[in-house]
Structures are given as C-alpha cells and as structure tokens.
VEXNUKOL-403030 format. One record per residue (C-alpha): residue number from 0; x, y, z. Coordinates in nm, 3 decimals. Layout:
// residues N
+-----+---------+---------+---------+
|  nr |      xx |      yy |      zz |
+-----+---------+---------+---------+
| NUM |       X |       Y |       Z |
...
+-----+---------+---------+---------+
//
This chain:
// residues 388
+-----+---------+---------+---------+
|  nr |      xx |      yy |      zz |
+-----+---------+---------+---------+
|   0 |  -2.347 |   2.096 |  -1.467 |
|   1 |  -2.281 |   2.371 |  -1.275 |
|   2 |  -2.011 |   2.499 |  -1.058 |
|   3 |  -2.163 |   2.410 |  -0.728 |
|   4 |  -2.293 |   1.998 |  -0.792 |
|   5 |  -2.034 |   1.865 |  -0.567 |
|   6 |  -1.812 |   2.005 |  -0.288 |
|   7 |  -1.543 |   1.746 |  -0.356 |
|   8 |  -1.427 |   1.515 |  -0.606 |
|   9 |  -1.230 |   1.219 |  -0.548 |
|  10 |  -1.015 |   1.086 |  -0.856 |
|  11 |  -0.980 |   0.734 |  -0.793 |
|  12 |  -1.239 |   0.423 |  -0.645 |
|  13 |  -0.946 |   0.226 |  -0.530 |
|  14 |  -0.892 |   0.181 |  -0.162 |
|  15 |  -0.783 |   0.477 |  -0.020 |
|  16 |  -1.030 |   0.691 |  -0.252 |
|  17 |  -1.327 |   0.468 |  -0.117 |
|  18 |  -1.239 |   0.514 |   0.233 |
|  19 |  -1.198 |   0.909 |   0.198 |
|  20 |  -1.549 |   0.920 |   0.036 |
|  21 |  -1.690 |   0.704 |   0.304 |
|  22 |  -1.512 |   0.898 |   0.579 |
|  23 |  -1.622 |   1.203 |   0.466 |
|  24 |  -1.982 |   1.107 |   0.479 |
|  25 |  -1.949 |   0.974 |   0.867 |
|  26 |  -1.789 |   1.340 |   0.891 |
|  27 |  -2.107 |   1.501 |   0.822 |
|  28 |  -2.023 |   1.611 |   0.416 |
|  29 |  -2.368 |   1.524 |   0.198 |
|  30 |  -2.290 |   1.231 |   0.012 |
|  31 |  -2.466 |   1.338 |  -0.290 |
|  32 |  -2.221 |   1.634 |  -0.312 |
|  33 |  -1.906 |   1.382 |  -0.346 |
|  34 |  -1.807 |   1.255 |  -0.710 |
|  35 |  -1.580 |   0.944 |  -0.674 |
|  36 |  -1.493 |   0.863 |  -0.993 |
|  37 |  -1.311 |   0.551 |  -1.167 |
|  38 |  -1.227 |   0.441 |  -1.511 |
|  39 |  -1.282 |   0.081 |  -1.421 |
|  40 |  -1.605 |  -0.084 |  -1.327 |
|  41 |  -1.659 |  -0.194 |  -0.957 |
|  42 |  -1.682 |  -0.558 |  -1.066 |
|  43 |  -1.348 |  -0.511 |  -1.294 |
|  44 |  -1.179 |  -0.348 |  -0.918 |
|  45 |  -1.322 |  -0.691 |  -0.726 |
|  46 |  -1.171 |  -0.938 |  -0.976 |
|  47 |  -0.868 |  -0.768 |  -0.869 |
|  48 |  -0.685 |  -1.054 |  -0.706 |
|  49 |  -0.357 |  -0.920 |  -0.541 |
|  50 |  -0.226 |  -0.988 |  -0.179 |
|  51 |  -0.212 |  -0.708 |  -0.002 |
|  52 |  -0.090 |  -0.644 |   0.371 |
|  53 |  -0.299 |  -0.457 |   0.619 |
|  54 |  -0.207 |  -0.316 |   0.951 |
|  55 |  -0.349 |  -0.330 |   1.255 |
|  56 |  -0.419 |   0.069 |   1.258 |
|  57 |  -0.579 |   0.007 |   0.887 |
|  58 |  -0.777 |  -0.231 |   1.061 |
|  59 |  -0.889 |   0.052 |   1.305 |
|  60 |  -0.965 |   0.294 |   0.982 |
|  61 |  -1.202 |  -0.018 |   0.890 |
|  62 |  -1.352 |  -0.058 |   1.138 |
|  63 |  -1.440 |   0.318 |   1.184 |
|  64 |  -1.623 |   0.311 |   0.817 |
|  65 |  -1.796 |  -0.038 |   0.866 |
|  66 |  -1.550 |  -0.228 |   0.585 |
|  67 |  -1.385 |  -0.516 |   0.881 |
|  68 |  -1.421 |  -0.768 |   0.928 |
|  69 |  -1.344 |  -0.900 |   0.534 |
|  70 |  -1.181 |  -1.230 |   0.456 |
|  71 |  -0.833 |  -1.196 |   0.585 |
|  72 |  -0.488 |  -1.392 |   0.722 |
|  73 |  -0.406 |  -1.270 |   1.064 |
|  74 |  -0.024 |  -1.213 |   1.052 |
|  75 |   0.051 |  -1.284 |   1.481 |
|  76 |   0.453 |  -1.296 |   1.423 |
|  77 |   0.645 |  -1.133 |   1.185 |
|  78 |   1.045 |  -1.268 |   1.171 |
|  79 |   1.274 |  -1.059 |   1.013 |
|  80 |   1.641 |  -1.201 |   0.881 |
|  81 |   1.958 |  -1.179 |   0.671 |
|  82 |   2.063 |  -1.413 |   0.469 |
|  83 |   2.373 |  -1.590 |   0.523 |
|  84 |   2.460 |  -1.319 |   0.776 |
|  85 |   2.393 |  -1.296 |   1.134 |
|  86 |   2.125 |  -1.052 |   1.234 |
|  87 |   1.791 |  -1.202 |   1.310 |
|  88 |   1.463 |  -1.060 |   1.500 |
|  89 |   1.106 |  -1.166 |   1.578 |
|  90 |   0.803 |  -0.906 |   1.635 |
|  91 |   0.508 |  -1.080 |   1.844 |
|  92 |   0.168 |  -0.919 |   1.844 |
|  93 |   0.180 |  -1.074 |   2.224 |
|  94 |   0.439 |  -0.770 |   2.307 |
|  95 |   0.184 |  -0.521 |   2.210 |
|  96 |  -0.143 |  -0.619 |   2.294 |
|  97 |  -0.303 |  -0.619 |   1.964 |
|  98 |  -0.481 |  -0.916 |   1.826 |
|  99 |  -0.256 |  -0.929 |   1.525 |
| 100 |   0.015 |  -0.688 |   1.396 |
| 101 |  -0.158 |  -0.677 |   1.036 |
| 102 |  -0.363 |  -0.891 |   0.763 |
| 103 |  -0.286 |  -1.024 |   0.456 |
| 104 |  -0.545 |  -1.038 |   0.217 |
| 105 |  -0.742 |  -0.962 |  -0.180 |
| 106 |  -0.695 |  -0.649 |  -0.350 |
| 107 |  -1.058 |  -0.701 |  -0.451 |
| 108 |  -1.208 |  -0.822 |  -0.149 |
| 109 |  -1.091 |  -0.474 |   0.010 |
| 110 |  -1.250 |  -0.280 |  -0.241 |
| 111 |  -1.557 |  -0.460 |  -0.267 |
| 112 |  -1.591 |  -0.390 |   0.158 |
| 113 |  -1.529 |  -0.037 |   0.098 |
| 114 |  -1.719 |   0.003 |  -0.197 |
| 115 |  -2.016 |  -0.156 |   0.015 |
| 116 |  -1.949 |   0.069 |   0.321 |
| 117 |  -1.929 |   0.376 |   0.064 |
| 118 |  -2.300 |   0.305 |  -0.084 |
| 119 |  -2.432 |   0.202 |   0.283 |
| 120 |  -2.305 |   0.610 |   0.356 |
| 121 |  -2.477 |   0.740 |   0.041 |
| 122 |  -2.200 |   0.765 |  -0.173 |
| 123 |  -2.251 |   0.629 |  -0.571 |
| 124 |  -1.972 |   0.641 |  -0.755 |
| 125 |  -1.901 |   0.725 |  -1.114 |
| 126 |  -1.822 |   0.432 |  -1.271 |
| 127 |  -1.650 |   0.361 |  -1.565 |
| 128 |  -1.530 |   0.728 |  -1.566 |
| 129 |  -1.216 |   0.836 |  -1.710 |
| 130 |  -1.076 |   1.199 |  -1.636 |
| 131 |  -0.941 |   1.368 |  -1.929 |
| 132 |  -0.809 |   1.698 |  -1.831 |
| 133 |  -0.815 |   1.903 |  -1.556 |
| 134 |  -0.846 |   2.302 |  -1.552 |
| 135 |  -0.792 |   2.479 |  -1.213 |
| 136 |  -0.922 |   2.870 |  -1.182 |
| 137 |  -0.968 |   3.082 |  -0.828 |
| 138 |  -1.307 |   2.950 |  -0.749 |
| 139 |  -1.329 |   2.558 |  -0.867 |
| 140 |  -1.167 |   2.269 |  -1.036 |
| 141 |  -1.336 |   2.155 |  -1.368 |
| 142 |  -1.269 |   1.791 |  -1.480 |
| 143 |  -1.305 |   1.710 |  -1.837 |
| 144 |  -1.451 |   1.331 |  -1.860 |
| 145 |  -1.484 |   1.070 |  -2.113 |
| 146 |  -1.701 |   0.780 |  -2.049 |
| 147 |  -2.034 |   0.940 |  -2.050 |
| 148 |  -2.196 |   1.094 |  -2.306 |
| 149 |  -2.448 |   1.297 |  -1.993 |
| 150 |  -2.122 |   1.390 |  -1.828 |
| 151 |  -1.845 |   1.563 |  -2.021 |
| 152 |  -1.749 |   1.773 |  -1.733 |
| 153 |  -1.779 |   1.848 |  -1.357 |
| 154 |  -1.628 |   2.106 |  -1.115 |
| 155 |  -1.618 |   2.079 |  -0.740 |
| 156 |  -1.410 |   2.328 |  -0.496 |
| 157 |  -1.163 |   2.042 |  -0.374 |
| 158 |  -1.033 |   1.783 |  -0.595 |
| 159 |  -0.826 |   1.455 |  -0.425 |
| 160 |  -0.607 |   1.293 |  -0.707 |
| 161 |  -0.619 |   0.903 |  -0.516 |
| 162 |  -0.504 |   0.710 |  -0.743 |
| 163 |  -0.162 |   0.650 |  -0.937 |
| 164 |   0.172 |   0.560 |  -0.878 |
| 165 |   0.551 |   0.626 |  -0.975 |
| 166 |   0.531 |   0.512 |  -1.271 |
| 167 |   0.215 |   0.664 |  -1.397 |
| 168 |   0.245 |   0.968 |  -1.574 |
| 169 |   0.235 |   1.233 |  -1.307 |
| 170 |   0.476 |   1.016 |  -1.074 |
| 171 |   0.720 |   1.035 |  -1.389 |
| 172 |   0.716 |   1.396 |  -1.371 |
| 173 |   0.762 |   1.432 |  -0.968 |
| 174 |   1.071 |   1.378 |  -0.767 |
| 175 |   1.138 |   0.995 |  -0.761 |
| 176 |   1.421 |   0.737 |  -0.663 |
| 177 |   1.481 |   0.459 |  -0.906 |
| 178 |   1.554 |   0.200 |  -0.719 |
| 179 |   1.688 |  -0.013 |  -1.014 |
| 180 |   1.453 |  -0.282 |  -0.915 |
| 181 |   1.179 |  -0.584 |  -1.026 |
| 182 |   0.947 |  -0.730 |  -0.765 |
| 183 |   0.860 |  -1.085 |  -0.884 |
| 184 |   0.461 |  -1.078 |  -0.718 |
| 185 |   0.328 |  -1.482 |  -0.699 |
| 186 |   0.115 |  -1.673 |  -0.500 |
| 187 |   0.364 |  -2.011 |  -0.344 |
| 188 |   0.321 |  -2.320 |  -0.143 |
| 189 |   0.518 |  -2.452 |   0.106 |
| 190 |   0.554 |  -2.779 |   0.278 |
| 191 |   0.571 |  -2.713 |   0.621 |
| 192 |   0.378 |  -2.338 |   0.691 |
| 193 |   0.381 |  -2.183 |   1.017 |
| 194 |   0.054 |  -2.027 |   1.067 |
| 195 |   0.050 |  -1.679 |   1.094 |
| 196 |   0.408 |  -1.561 |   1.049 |
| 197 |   0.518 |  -1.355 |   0.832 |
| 198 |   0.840 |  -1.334 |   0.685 |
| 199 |   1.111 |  -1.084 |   0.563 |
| 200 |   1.444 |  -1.226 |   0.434 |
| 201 |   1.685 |  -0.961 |   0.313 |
| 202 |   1.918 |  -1.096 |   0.058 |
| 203 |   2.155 |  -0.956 |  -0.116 |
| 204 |   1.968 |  -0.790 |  -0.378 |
| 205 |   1.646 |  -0.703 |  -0.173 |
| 206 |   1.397 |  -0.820 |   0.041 |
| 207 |   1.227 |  -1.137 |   0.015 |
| 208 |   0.904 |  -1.108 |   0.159 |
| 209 |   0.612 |  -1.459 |   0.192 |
| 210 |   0.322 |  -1.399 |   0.348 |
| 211 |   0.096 |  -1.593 |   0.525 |
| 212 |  -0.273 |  -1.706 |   0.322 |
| 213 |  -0.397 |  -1.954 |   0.526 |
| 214 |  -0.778 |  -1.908 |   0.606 |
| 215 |  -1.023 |  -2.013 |   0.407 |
| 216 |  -1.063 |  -2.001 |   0.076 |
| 217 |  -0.700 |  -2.021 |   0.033 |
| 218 |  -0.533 |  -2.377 |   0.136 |
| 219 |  -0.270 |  -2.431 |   0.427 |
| 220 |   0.047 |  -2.367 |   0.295 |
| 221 |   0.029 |  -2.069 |   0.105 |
| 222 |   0.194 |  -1.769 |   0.054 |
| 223 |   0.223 |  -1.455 |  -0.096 |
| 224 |   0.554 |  -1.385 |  -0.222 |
| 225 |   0.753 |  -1.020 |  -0.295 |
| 226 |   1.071 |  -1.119 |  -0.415 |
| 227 |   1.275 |  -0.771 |  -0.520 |
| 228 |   1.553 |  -0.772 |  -0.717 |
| 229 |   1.787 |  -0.625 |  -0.954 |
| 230 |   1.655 |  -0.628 |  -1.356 |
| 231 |   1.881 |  -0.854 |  -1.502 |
| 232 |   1.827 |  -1.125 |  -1.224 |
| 233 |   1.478 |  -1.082 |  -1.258 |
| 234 |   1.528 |  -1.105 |  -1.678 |
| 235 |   1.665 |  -1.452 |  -1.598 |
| 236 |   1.448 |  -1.585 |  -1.326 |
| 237 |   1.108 |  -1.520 |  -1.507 |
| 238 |   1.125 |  -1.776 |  -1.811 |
| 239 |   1.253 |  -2.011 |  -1.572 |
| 240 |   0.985 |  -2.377 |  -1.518 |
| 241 |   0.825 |  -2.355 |  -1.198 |
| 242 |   1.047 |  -2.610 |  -1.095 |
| 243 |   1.314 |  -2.394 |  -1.140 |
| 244 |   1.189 |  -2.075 |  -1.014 |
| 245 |   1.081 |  -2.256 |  -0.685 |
| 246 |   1.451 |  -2.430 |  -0.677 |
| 247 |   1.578 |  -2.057 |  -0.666 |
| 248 |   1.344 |  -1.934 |  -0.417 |
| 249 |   1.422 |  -2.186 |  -0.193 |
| 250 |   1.828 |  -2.156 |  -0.235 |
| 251 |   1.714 |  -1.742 |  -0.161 |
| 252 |   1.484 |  -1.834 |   0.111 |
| 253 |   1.630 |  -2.096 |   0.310 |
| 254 |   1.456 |  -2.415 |   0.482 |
| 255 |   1.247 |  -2.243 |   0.731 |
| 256 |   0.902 |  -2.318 |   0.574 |
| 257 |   1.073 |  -2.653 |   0.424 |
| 258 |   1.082 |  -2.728 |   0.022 |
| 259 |   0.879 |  -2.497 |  -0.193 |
| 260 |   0.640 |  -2.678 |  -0.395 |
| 261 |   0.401 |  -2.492 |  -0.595 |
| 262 |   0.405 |  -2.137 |  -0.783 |
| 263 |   0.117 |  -1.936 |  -0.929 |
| 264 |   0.141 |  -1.678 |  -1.202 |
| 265 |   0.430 |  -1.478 |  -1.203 |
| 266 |   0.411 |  -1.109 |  -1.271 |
| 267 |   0.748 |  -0.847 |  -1.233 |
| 268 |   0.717 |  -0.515 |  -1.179 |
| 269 |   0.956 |  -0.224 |  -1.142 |
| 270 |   0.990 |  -0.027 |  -0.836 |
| 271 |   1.125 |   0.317 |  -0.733 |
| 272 |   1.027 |   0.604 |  -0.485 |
| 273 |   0.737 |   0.922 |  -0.580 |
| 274 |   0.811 |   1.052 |  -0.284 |
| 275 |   0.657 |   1.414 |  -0.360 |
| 276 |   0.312 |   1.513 |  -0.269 |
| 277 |   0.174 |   1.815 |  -0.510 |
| 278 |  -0.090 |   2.045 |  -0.340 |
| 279 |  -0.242 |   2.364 |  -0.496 |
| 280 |  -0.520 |   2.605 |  -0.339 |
| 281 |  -0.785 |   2.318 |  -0.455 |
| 282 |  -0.629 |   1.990 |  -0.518 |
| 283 |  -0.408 |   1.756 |  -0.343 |
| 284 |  -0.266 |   1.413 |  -0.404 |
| 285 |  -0.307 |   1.119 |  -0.093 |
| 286 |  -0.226 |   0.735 |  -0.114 |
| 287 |  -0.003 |   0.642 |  -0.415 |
| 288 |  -0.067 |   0.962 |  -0.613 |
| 289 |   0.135 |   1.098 |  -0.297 |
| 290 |   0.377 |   0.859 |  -0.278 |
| 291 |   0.474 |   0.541 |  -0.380 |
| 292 |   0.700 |   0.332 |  -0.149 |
| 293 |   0.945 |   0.019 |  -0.212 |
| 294 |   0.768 |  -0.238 |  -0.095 |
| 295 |   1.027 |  -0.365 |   0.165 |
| 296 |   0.793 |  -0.331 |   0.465 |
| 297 |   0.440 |  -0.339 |   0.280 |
| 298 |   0.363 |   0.049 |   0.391 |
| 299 |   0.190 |   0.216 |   0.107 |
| 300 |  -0.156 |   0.099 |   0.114 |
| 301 |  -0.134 |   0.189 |   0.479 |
| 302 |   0.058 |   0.501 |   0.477 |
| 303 |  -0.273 |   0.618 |   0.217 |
| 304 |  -0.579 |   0.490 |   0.475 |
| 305 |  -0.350 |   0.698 |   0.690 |
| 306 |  -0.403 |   0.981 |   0.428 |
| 307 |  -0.757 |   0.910 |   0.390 |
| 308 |  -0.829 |   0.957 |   0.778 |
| 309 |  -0.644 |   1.302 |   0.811 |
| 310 |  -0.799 |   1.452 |   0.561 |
| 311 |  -1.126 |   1.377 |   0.609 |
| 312 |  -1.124 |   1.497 |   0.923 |
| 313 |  -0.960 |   1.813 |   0.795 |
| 314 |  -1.211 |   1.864 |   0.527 |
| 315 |  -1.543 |   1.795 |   0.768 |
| 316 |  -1.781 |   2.088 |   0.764 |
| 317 |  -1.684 |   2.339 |   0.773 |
| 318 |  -1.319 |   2.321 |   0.613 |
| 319 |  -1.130 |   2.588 |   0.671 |
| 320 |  -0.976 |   2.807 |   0.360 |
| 321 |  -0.626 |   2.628 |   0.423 |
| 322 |  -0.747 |   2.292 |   0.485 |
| 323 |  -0.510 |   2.086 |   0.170 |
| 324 |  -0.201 |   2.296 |   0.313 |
| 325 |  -0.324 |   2.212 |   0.689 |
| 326 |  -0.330 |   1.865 |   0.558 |
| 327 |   0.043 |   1.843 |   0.439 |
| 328 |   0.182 |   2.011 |   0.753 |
| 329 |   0.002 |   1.737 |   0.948 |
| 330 |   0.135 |   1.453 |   0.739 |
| 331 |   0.490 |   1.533 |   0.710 |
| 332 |   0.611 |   1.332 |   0.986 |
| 333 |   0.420 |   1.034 |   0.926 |
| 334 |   0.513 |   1.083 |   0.572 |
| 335 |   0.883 |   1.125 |   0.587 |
| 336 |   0.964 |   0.841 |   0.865 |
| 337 |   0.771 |   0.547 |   0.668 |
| 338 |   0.977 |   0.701 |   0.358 |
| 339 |   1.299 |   0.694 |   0.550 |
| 340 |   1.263 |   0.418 |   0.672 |
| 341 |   1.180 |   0.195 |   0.378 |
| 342 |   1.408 |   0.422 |   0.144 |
| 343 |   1.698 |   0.342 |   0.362 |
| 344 |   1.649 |  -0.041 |   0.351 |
| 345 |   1.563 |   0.011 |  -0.031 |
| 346 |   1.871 |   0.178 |  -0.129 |
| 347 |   2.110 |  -0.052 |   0.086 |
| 348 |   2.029 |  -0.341 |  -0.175 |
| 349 |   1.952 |  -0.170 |  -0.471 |
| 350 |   2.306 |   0.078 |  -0.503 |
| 351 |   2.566 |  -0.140 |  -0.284 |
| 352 |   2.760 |  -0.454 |  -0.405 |
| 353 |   2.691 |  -0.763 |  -0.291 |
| 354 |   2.851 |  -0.810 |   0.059 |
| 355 |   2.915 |  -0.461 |   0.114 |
| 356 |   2.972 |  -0.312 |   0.479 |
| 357 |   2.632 |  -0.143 |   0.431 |
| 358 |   2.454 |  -0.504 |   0.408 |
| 359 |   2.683 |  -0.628 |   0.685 |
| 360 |   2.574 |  -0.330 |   0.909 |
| 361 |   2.212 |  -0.412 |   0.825 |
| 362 |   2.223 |  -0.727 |   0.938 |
| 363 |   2.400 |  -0.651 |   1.269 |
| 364 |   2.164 |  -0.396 |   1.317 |
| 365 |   1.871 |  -0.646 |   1.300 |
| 366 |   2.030 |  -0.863 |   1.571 |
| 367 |   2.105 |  -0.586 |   1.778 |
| 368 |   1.714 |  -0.504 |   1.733 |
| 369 |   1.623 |  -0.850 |   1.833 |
| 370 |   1.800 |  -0.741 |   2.194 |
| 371 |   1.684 |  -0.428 |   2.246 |
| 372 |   1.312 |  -0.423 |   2.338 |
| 373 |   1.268 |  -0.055 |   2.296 |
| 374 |   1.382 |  -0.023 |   1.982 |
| 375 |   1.166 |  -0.319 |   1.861 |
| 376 |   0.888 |  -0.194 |   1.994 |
| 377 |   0.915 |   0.170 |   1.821 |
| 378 |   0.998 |  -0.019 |   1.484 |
| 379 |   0.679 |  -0.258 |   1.507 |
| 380 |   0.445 |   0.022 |   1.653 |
| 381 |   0.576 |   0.239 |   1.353 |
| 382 |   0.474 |  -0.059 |   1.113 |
| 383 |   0.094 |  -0.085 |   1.291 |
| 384 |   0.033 |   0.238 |   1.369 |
| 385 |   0.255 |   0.514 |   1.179 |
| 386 |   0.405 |   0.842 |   1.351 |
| 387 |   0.099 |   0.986 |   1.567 |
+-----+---------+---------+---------+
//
C-alpha cells in the first residue's frame, strides 16, 4: 500500500476509537481515508457484557454521532457515604436540569451503537486486525499487521493508539500509581431497589460502588457492583459461596437496598493509575491508552469520549502541523482534575490504615459537601460534564 491510503489510523474499535472515527467523518475527513483497526471481531466486541457508566456529557458526544438513544439505566440520584462514619451526601439530577446525571449500561451494546453510527458515516473497519509493530519516520507512521494475508502493512500521517490500559504493555512502561488494589466486578440483586440511584459507599478499603440495571432486559432489583479492595481481602472473598460473598457485601454495604440476594459471575481485577499520555510528531494516545483511572467515580470511559471529541475537532480539515501537541495543551486541565480527583480518593484507601485521620477527614468532608450547595454542584457538574 502506499504511503498516502489513509490520513489517519485509529488503533483500537472499542468505544472511544469508534467515536473518534465517526467524529471525524461528521468533521468533514473522507471516511475511506480512516483505518480503524481491531484484533477482535465486531460480534466478539458486542458479546462484551460489562456495566459501564455513562455521563450525561457522553450522552451529548452520542447524540452528536447518532449512537443514543441505546438500551440504558437512567441514574436520577447518586448518594454518596462512609461507612460507619458520619459524612453523607446526595446529588439530584433535579439541581441541574439534566434529565439524568449519567447511564448505566452494556459494554457491548455501546459498541455495537457506535460501530453502527461509524458504518452509517462511511467508516469500515479492519476487523480482526492485530498491529504488530510500529515504525515512525519524518513523513508517516507504518504499522506492521498480522491478520491478513492482503494487508501486512499500512502507513497513514497520524496514528491514535485508543485502546489499552495500565496494565497492558505500554501502560507498564509509562508513569503509573499502583494502587495495591482488586475490584471484585458482578452483577447483584437486591430486595428492596430504589430506582435510579446510584450508590457510592466508601469503606475502609475502597469504594463500594452498585449501580442501578433496572430497565428492560435486566429485572428490578439489579445491580452492578465495583467493590475495590486490598489483594489479600479480595484472595479471601473470591472462593467464598454466593451465600457468603453476598453475606459480606451486605455487612460492607449496609441495609439501604435491604438483604442481598443473588450474585452473578465474579471476576477481580487489579487497579492502579497510567496517568501519562505519550505524543510524538505523528501519534498520540486518547481514552485508556492515555490514562487509566481507579474506578472510584466511573470516569475513564468518559474522560476518553472526552478525548475523542477534542481531537476530532482538532484534526478536521485542515489540521494544522501541531495539531497532537495542540491536542495535549487543550486536555491538560480536564485531564489532571478527573485524575486528581479520583487519585486522591484512590490513595486515601489504598496507602492509609484502617481508621486513619485521612478516612475520618474524608468522610467529614462528604457531609460538609452535602451542606454546601456550591461545592456540590462543581463536584457533580465535574462528574457530567468534565473541566470545560
């Protein structure tokens, strides 16, 4: 192929790659002049059945690209709480005139929306496409590819890396945080729900987070739970029955949703902080690749549509020379408050004892929140919207 098939390429079909590639194309770029490429098939990416959380400004990104509505919870109240500590506070979507502060939904049923929204703008991706090696010169990018016998290569000016994580390879060689915490991920039911609140319980290992799936297809009463905590805690929950497991959820959780009475699959995974964007001349990282957050306040999906808008906007004909750099100085404030902010609240858990002044501050701090109107209302517009 030669060195002029596609202006961009996009490594990654996931989300935030999908909604670049579709952005793009609304900005005017050709659509047969973007290669989005993926090692896993689209129908592998839909299958995909993880919760994920969705602001109200990812809603807005969405909209923009034609992948809302998609089959989503509505989260109207979010309460946020300490446990066995006072320091308590609710955040209404009624306070900010938005007809719900975010969505809780399916991995896959967001990708399959953007996917369809990406083909509707002319956009075919590359599918299953695995990138090999990378070689970067003054002119173009060339990507070495294994997948497809026709395709052993391609080179584009601009390449987006939109996919990976902390614990992939290149997040092991960036700057990171090690949080020295597991995130038990399962899907719970409750006996008494309350529709369309979501909440946060900080214990004294980490956050605790359920929330709400209760439109259809999934029953009344479930949940989606993010329960973080240190290793060996985690070592000795997961073998645990289900009885037991949802005995020590509830004991962490308290009786606000009364007894706990069903668990999915569990899974555990570690966390920590890639909190290190790499840009060159011709290639830049957005969404996880970027940075991967803690998930204490369900950010990084959001914080990379966030990614995904910028710089498609930056990159719409016709980009100028310093566009990626343009693109970095533009994000940095957005950036580094949603990383302060959930490092913070990250770090208070994972490095202090339990019961330690921090904690104790933290959970003032929430009640004092819970006063203060202003204050509430920077936190939950930071949440929807990010720094703008």
């Amino acid at each position: 192929m030669s060195a002029t098939d596609y202006d961009i390429a996009i490594c990654g079909a996931g989300p935030v790659g999908l909604c670049l590639a579709a952005l793009l194309a609304r900005h005017g770029m050709a659509p047969a002049r973007i290669a989005l490429i993926d090692a896993r098939t689209l129908q592998q990416a839909e299958r995909d059945p993880r919760s994920i959380a969705l602001s109200h400004g990812s809603r807005q990104i969405l909209e923009t690209v034609g992948a809302w509505p998609l089959p989503a919870t509505p989260i109207e109240q979010i309460h946020v709480s300490r446990r066995g500590h006072f320091g308590r506070t609710l955040i209404d979507r009624a306070d900010h005139g938005v007809p719900a502060l975010g969505y809780v939904g399916r991995y896959g049923a967001l990708v399959a929306a953007l996917a369809a929204a990406a083909e509707r703008a002319g956009v075919h991706a590359l599918r299953p496409l695995r990138i090999v090696a990378s070689h970067e010169d003054e002119t173009a990018v060339t990507l070495e590819l294994d997948g497809r016998p026709d395709l052993p290569r391609l080179t584009a000016p601009i390449v987006v890396q939109a996919e990976g994580g902390v614990f992939s390879d290149q997040g092991a060689r960036a700057r990171h945080h090690d949080y020295r915490q597991v995130a038990i991920v399962a899907e719970v039911t409750v006996e008494a729900p309350q529709p369309r609140r979501a909440f946060e319980r900080f214990t004294d290992e980490g956050p605790l987070a359920l929330l709400p799936q209760q439109e259809a297809p999934a029953p009344a009463g479930n949940y989606a739970l993010v329960w973080c905590m240190r290793p060996d805690s985690a070592e000795r929950l997961m073998p645990l029955t289900d009885a037991e497991f949802l005995q020590r959820l509830g004991a962490a959780f308290g009786t606000r949703l009364g007894r706990m009475t069903g668990i999915g699959r569990r899974n555990a995974y570690p966390l920590g902080l890639n909190a290190q964007p790499a840009v060159t001349a011709r290639t830049v990282a957005i969404g996880n690749a970027a940075q991967t957050l803690h998930p204490v306040a369900g950010q990084g999906l959001n914080l990379g549509l966030r990614d995904a808008a910028v710089l498609a906007r930056l990159l719409a004909p016709p980009a100028a020379p310093d566009a990626l750099h343009s693109f970095v100085a533009a994000r940095r404030a957005d950036r580094g408050l949603t990383i302060r902010i959930t490092d913070a609240m990250a770090r208070v858990f994972a490095s202090a004892p339990d019961g330690a002044l921090s904690q104790t501050l933290l959970g003032f701090g929430l009640g004092t929140l819970d006063l203060l109107a202003p204050a509430r209302k920077l936190l939950a517009e930071q949440m929807m919207y990010g720094h703008r």
